[in-house]
C-alpha positions, 0 to 999 in steps of 0.5 A: 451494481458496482460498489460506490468509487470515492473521488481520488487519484487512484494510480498511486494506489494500483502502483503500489499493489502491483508492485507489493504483489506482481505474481498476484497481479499477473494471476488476477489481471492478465489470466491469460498470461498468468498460466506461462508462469510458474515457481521458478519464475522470478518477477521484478519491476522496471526502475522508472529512472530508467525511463526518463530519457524516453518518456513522457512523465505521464506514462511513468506515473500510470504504467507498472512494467514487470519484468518475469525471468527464468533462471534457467534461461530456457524461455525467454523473460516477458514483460508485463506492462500494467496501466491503471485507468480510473475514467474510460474516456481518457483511455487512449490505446494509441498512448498505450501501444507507443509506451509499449513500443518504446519499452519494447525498443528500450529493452531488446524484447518483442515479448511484451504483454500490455494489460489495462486495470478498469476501475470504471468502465463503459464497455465502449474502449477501444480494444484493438488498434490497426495500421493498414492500408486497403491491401496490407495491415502494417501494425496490429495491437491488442490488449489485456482488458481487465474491468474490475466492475464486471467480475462478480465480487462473490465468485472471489468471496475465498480467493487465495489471491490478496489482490483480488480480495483487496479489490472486492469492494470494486467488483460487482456486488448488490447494496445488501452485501457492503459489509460482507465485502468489507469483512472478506476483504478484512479477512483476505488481508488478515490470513493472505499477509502475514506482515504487520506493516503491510496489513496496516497499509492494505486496510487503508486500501480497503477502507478507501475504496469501501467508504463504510459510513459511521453507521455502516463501520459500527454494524460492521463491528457488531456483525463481524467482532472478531475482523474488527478486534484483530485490525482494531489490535493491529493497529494499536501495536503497530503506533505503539511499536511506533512510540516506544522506537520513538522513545528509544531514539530520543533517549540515544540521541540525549545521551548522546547530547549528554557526553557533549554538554556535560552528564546532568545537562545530557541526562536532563535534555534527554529526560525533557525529549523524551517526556515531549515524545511520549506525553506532549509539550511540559507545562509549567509545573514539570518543567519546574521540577525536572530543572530542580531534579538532582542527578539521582531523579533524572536517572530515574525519571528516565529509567521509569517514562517506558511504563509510565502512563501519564505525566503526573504518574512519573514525576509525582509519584517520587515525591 
C-alpha cells in the first residue's frame, strides 16, 4: 500500500528538488524524454519574474519550467514544464495546457514537454485534451504522467538517481518495509550527495515525507547504526560549523566596535556578543566580572571562548 502522506504543502518541496537535481528529475519523471539527453546537454530554470506580466500567481508557484540546451546548437533546446499535483481532483488539464501555450508563446518555441508529478492518485485524471468539432480536431494535448504511488518502491531500492531514492517513502511499498525505505533513502542521500548543506536539507525531505514515530525512529537506529551515526554526525558538524562562523562574525564586528569606541570598550563589547552567542544571556555573576576585567583578562577570555565549554570554565578557571 503507498506509505502514509502527512498533511503539508508540498509545492514548495518539489520545486526545490527539480530545481537542485533537474537532469534526475527529467530521468525519473518524463522517461520518455529523459533518453534525448545526454552529457553535453545543459539544463537551467526559467526565472519566474519572467512570468509575471503573463501569469497567474497560481501557476508560478506550482510550475518548475526547465529549459535543456546544446551548446552546439545542433538540436533545438526543449522545454520542460514540471507540475506537482498533491490532490487529483484539483488537476485541471485545462489550466495545464494554457500555461504551456502561454510559455510556448512566451519563449518562441513548439517544443515544450508538460510532465505532471502525482503524489496521490485515483487514476480518474484526465490524460488528454481535444478541441474539435464533428469534422476536425482543432487542438490536441497530452501529458506526461508520472504518480509516485504507483512505482514500486523496491524496483528503486539501488537507484543512482537521488530523486528517486528521496522519493521512496511516496512509492508503493507494504507496513513491513517502513524502515527499510527510510534507510535506502538515507543511504541514497549519503552516497548520491556529496554536499553537506544539501544532504542536511534533503534528510528533512525524508524525514517529512516517511513521518517515522518515536518508536519507529529508535528501531531504526538500532536496525540501521551506521545510517543514523553518519546523519546523526552530519548534523552536528554542520550546527557546529554554524556556531563557530557565528562566534567568528561577532568577534569581527566587536573589534570592529572596538576601533570605534575605544580599545577596552571595544574588546569588552566583543567579549560580552560572543559569550551571549556561544553560552546564552550573562547572569549577574559574569556579567560582574567581565565589567571589573582589565584589559589583559578580556584579551584572554576572547582568545580562549573558541574551546571553552561552559561559561564557568572560561571565566572561572583564570581566577
Amino acid at each position: 500500500m503507498p506509505g502514509e502522506k502527512p498533511t503539508i504543502s508540498h509545492d514548495q518541496n518539489f520545486k526545490n528538488l527539480i530545481l537542485d537535481y533537474p537532469i534526475q528529475a527529467i530521468e525519473l519523471f518524463s522517461p520518455q524524454e529523459a533518453e534525448a539527453l545526454d552529457e553535453f546537454v545543459r539544463i537551467t530554470p526559467i526565472r519566474q519574474e519572467q512570468l509575471k506580466e503573463r501569469l497567474g500567481e497560481r501557476f508560478r508557484e506550482l510550475d518548475v519550467p526547465l529549459l535543456a540546451e546544446w551548446p552546439d546548437c545542433r538540436r533545438e533546446a526543449i522545454l520542460f514544464v514540471f507540475e506537482e499535483e498533491t490532490n487529483p481532483k484539483r488537476f485541471s488539464i485545462h489550466r495545464l495546457a494554457h500555461y504551456c501555450l502561454d510559455l510556448s508563446d512566451l519563449c518562441q518555441t513548439e517544443r515544450v514537454v508538460p510532465v505532471v508529478v502525482f503524489l496521490n492518485s485515483n487514476g480518474k485524471e484526465p490524460l488528454s485534451l481535444e478541441l474539435r468539432s464533428e469534422r476536425y480536431s482543432y487542438l490536441k494535448f497530452h501529458y506526461i504522467r508520472c504518480a509516485l504511488a504507483e512505482l514500486k518502491a523496491e524496483d528503486y531500492w539501488h537507484s543512482h538517481n537521488l530523486i528517486a531514492r528521496l522519493c521512496l517513502s511516496l512509492m508503493n511499498w507494504s507496513h513491513s518495509q517502513k524502515l527499510e525505505v527510510y534507510a535506502r533513502a538515507v543511504q541514497g542521500l549519503s552516497t548520491l550527495e556529496s554536499d553537506p548543506e544539501k544532504q542536511l536539507k534533503y534528510l528533512d525531505f525524508i524525514d517529512i515525507y516517511s513521518a517515522l514515530d518515536d518508536n519507529e525512529m529508535a528501531q531504526y537506529q538500532q536496525q540501521y547504526p551506521q545510517e543514523s551515526n553518519t546523519m546523526a554526525t552530519l548534523s552536528e558538524r554542520l550546527r557546529a560549523e554554524g556556531m563557530e562562523k557565528g562566534l567568528q562574525q561577532g568577534m569581527q564586528q566587536g573589534m570592529q566596535q572596538g576601533k570605534q569606541e575605544g580599545l577596552h570598550e571595544g574588546v569588552e563589547a566583543t567579549l560580552r556578543k560572543l559569550i551571549t552567542l556561544k553560552f546564552g544571556p550573562m547572569p549577574e555573576w559574569a556579567d560582574q566580572q567581565v565589567a571589573s576585567a582589565s584589559d589583559a583578562q578580556l584579551d584572554e577570555w576572547v582568545a580562549r571562548i573558541l574551546k571553552s565549554d561552559s561559561l564557568d570554565e572560561l571565566l572561572r578557571k583564570s581566577q
